[in-house]
C-alpha positions in Angstrom: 30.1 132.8 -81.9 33.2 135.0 -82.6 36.6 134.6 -82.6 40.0 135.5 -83.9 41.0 133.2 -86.4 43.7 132.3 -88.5 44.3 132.8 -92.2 48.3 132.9 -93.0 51.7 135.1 -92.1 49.9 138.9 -90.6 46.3 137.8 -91.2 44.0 137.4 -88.3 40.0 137.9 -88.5 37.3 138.0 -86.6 34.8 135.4 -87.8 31.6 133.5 -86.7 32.7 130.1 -86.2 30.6 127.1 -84.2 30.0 127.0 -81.0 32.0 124.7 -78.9 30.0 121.7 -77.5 30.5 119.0 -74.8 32.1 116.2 -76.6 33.8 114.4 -73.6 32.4 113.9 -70.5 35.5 115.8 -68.6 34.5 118.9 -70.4 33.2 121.9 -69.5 32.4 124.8 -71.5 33.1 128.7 -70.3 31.6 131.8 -71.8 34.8 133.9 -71.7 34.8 137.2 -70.1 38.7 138.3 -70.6 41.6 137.0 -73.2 44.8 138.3 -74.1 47.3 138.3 -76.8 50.7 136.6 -75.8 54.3 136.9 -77.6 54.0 133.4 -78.6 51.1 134.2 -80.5 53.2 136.5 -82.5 55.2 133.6 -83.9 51.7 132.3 -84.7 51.1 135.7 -86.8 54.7 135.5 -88.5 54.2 132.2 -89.6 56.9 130.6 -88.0 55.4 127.7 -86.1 54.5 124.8 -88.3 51.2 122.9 -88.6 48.4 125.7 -88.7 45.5 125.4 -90.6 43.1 128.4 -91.9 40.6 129.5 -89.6 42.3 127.9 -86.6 40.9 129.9 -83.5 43.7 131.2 -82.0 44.3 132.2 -78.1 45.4 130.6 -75.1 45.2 132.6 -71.7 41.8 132.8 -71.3 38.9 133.1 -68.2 35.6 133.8 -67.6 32.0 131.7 -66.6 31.4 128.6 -66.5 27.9 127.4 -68.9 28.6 123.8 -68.8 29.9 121.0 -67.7 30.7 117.2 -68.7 29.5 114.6 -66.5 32.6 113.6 -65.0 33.2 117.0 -64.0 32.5 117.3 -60.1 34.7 120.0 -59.0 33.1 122.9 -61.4 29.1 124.2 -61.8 27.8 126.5 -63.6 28.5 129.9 -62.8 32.0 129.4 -61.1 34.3 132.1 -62.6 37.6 130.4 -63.4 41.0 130.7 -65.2 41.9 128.4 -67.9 45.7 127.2 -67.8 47.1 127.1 -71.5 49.0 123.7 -71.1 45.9 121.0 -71.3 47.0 118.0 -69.1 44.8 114.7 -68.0 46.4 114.6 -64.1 46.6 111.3 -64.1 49.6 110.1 -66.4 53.6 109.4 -65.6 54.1 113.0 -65.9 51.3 115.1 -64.4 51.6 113.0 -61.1 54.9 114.6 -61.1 53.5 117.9 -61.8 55.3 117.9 -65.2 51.9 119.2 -66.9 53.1 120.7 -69.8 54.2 117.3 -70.6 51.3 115.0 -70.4 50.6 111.9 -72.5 47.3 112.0 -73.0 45.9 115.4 -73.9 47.6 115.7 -77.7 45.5 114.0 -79.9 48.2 114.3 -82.8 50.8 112.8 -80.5 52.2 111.2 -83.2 53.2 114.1 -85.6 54.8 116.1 -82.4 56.8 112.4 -82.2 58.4 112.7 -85.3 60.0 116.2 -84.8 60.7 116.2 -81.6 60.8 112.6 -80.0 58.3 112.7 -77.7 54.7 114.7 -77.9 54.3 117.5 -75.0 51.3 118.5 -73.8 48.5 119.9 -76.0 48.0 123.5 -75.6 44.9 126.2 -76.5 44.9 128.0 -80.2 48.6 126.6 -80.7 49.2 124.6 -83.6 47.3 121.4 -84.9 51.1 119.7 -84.0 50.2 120.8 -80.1 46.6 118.9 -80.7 44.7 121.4 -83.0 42.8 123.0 -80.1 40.6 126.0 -80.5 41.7 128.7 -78.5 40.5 131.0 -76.1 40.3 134.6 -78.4 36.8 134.0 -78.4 33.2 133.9 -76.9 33.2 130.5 -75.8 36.2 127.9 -75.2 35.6 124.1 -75.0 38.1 123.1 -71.9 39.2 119.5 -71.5 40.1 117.4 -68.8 38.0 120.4 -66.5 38.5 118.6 -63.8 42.3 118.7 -63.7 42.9 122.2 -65.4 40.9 125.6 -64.4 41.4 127.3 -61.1 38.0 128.9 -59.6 38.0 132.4 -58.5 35.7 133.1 -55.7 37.1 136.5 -54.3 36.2 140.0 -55.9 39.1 140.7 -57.6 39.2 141.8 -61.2 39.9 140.1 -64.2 43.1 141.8 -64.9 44.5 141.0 -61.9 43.8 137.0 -62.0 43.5 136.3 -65.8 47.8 136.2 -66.0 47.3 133.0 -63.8 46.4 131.2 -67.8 49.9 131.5 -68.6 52.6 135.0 -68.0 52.6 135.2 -64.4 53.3 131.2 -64.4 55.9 131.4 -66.7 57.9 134.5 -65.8 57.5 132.6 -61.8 58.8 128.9 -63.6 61.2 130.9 -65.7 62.6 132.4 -62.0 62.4 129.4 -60.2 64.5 127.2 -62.8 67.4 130.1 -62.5 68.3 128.0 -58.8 68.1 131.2 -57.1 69.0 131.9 -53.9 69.4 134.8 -51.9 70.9 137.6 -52.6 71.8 136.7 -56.6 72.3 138.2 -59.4 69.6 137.8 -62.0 70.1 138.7 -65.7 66.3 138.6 -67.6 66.5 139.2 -71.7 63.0 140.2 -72.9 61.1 142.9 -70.8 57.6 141.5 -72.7 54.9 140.7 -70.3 57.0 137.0 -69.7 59.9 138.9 -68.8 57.9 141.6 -66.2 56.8 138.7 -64.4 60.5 137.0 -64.5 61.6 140.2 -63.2 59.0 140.0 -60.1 59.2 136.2 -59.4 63.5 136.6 -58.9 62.6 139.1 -56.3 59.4 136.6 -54.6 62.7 133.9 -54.8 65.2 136.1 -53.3 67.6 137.7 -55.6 69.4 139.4 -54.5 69.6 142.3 -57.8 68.2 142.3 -61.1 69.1 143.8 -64.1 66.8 143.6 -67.3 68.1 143.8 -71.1 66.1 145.1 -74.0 65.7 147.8 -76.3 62.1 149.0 -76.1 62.0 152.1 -73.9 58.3 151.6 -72.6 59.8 148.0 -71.5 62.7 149.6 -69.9 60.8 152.0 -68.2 58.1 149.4 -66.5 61.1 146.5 -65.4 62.5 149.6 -63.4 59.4 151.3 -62.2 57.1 148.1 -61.6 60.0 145.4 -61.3 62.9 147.6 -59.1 65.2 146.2 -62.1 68.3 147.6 -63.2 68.1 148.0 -67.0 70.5 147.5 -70.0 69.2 148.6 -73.5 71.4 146.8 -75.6 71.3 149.1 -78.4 73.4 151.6 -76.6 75.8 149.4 -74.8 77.4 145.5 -75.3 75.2 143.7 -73.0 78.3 141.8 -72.2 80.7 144.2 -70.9 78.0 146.3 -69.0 77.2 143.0 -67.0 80.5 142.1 -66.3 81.0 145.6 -64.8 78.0 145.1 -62.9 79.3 142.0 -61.2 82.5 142.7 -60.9 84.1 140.2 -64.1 82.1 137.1 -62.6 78.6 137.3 -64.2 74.6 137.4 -63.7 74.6 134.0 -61.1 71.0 133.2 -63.4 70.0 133.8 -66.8 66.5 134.3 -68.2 66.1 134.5 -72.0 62.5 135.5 -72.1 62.3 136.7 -75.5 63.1 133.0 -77.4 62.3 132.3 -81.6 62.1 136.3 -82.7 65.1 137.1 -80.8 66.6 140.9 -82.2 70.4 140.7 -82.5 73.0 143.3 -82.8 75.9 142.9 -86.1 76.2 141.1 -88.7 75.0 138.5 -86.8 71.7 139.2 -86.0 71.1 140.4 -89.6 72.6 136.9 -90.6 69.9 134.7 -88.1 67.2 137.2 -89.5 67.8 136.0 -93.2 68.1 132.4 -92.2 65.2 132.2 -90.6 63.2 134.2 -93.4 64.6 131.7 -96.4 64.0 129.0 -93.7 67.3 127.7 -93.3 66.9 127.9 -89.6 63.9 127.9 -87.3 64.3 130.4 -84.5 67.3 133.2 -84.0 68.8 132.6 -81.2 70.9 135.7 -80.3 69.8 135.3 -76.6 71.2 132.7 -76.1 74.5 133.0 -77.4 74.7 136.1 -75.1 73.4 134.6 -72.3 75.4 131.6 -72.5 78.4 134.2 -72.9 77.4 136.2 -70.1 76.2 133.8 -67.5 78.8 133.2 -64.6 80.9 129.6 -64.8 78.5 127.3 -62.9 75.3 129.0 -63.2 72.4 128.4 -64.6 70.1 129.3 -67.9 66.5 129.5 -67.8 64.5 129.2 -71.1 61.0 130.5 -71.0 60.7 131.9 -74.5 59.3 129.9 -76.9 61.4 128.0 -79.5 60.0 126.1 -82.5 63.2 124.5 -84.8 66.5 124.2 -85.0 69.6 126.8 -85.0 73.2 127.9 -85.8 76.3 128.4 -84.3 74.8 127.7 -80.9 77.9 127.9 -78.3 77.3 124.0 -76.8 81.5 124.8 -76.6 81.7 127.5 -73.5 78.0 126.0 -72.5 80.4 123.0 -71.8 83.3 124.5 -70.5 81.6 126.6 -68.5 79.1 124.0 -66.5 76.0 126.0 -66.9 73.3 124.3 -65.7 69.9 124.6 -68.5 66.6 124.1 -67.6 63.7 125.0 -70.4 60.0 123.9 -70.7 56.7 124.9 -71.5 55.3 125.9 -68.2 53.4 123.6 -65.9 51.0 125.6 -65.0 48.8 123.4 -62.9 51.3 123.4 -60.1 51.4 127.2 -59.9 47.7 128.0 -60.1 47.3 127.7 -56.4 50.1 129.1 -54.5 50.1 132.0 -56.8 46.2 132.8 -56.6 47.0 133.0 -53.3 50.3 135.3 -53.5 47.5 138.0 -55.6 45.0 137.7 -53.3 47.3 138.2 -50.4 48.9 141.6 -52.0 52.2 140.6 -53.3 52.0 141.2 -56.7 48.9 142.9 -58.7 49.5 141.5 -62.3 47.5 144.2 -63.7 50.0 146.4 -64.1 51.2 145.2 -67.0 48.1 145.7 -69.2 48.2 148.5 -71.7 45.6 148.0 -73.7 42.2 146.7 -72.9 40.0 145.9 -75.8 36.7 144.3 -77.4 37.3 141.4 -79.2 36.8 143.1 -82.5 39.9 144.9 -82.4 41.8 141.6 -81.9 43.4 142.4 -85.7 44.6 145.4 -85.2 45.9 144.9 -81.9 48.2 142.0 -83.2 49.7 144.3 -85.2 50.3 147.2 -82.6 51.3 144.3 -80.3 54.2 143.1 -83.1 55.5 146.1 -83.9 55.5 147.7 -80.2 53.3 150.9 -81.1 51.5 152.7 -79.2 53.5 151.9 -76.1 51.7 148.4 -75.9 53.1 145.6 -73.6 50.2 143.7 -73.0 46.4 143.5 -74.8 43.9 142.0 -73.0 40.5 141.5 -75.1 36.5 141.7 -73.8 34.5 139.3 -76.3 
């Protein structure tokens, strides 16, 4: 089959690579129909995540047919048209019976290397690192799912692919990132990163009841869709301190919830941000994290700090001082996107939100390369790629 793989720092190809095969019986195999490119596959093309190999198939918010299934697979046939959650979880261990998916024991085969750098293994996820279970990914014809029984969603009405294919992984994480800012009605919500992750931030404060919603970046096209798809006030912090324009906004007391939806590649302002940038290239640190100094800084005392954006390492001069002093409340995580798959299918199909409208490029697979790079750079107005194997 083909697929996007792998080959080093700004080198993706489309290769023929096998063909995925049944090799538990809680498999099931889907001929994929639709798969897009996410941000954190970026820090998979920069060469900033540890662990991956040449020729890994990369991709992890995939969907399409079903073409096979294990034997211990009861709640899918052949022919069911589902999406694929990126977080792979078994159901049935300490933490998926608490719905903490993304943290499963059981589905990370290399458990033991994500051990000794972080503690403890999370989940294992699609096309994300052979530290995260060396999975192939979903940028492809044909994906090998485990644990089938406990992972896809079917999709049995007549919408499009666009509009359910975000349920893999954006539309989960921006609602997550929302829901672990505590809001309640009528707050302020700041959200850093207007990337498809923060779009869908934007919408889910609004589905939770904020109250107002202002979004920060620098990328016009961005801008322009938070305010005329999300209702969002915006801040582009290249022409104003993000800090003093949200402390106008609210009056001297701060955004009640913080979103830093942008994570490892943050873009910084000063000298700082040239000094995380040259840390992280000589690899003296692992991520920049100019987000979340600033939203540490700007978050009201006693609020809270949501961390959707993907992080990989360790960092300087972090602010743990005013995080402290100010009793912000942090919640971060991959996103468990079992527990969402559901109630959100069901918020689409009933008309709230249409996530196709953040797609602005839709693709055959064979232009995967290219699009990674148009995707990086933010060319061609491009938010969001979605690919047609």
């Amino acid at each position: 089959m083909r697929a996007l793989t792998w080959h080093g720092k700004e080198d993706v190809r489309v290769e023929e690579v096998p063909d995925p095969e049944i090799v538990n019986p809680r498999d099931a195999i889907i001929e994929v129909t639709a798969t897009a490119i996410c941000g954190s596959d970026l820090h998979l093309y920069d060469d900033h995540v540890p662990t991956m190999r040449e020729g890994d198939v990369l991709g992890h918010e995939p969907m399409g047919e079903v073409v096979e299934v294990g034997d211990a697979v009861e709640n899918l046939a052949e022919g069911d048209r589902v999406v694929v959650p990126f977080t792979i979880s078994c159901g049935s261990c300490w933490f998926c019976e608490r719905g903490l998916y993304s943290l499963c024991d059981n589905s990370n085969p290399n458990a033991e290397l994500a051990r000794k750098t972080m503690g403890h293994s999370p989940a294992g996820l699609f096309g994300y690192s052979h530290m995260l279970g060396g999975y192939a990914g979903g940028q492809a014809e044909y994906l090998r799912v485990p644990y089938a029984d406990v992972g896809p969603v079917k999709v049995d009405s007549d919408l499009s692919d666009e509009q359910v294919l975000f349920l893999s992984d954006i539309f989960p994480t921006g609602y997550m990132a929302a829901e672990n800012a505590d809001i309640e009605d009528g707050d302020t919500v700041a959200v850093w990163g207007c990337g498809p992750v923060g779009q869908f931030a934007i919408q889910s404060a609004w589905l939770l009841g904020a109250g107002r919603v202002v979004a920060i970046d620098r990328v016009p096209e961005r801008l322009g869709m938070a305010r005329e798809h999300g209702d969002a006030e915006t801040i582009d912090f290249e022409e104003e301190d993000v800090y003093d324009r949200l402390m106008a906004m609210t009056g001297g007391r701060g955004p009640d919830g913080c979103i830093d939806a942008v994570g490892s590649e943050a873009h910084g302002t000063g000298l700082a941000g040239v000094s995380d940038k040259a840390k992280q290239e000589v690899g003296l640190q692992a991520d920049r994290p100019h987000v979340l100094r600033e939203a540490i800084k700007c978050c009201r005392k006693g609020g809270t700090l949501s961390v959707p954006g993907v992080y990989v390492g360790d960092v300087d001069n972090l602010p743990v001082g005013p995080l402290m002093n100010k009793a912000l409340t942090v919640k971060t995580g991959q996103t468990h996107v079992q527990r969402y798959l559901d109630p959100l299918l069901e918020r689409i199909e009933d008309g709230d939100i249409d996530p196709s409208f953040v797609v602005t490029h839709d693709e055959p697979l064979e232009k995967g390369p290219e699009l990674y790079e148009t995707f990086r750079e933010k060319e061609d107005d491009c938010i969001k790629v979605v690919l047609t194997p």
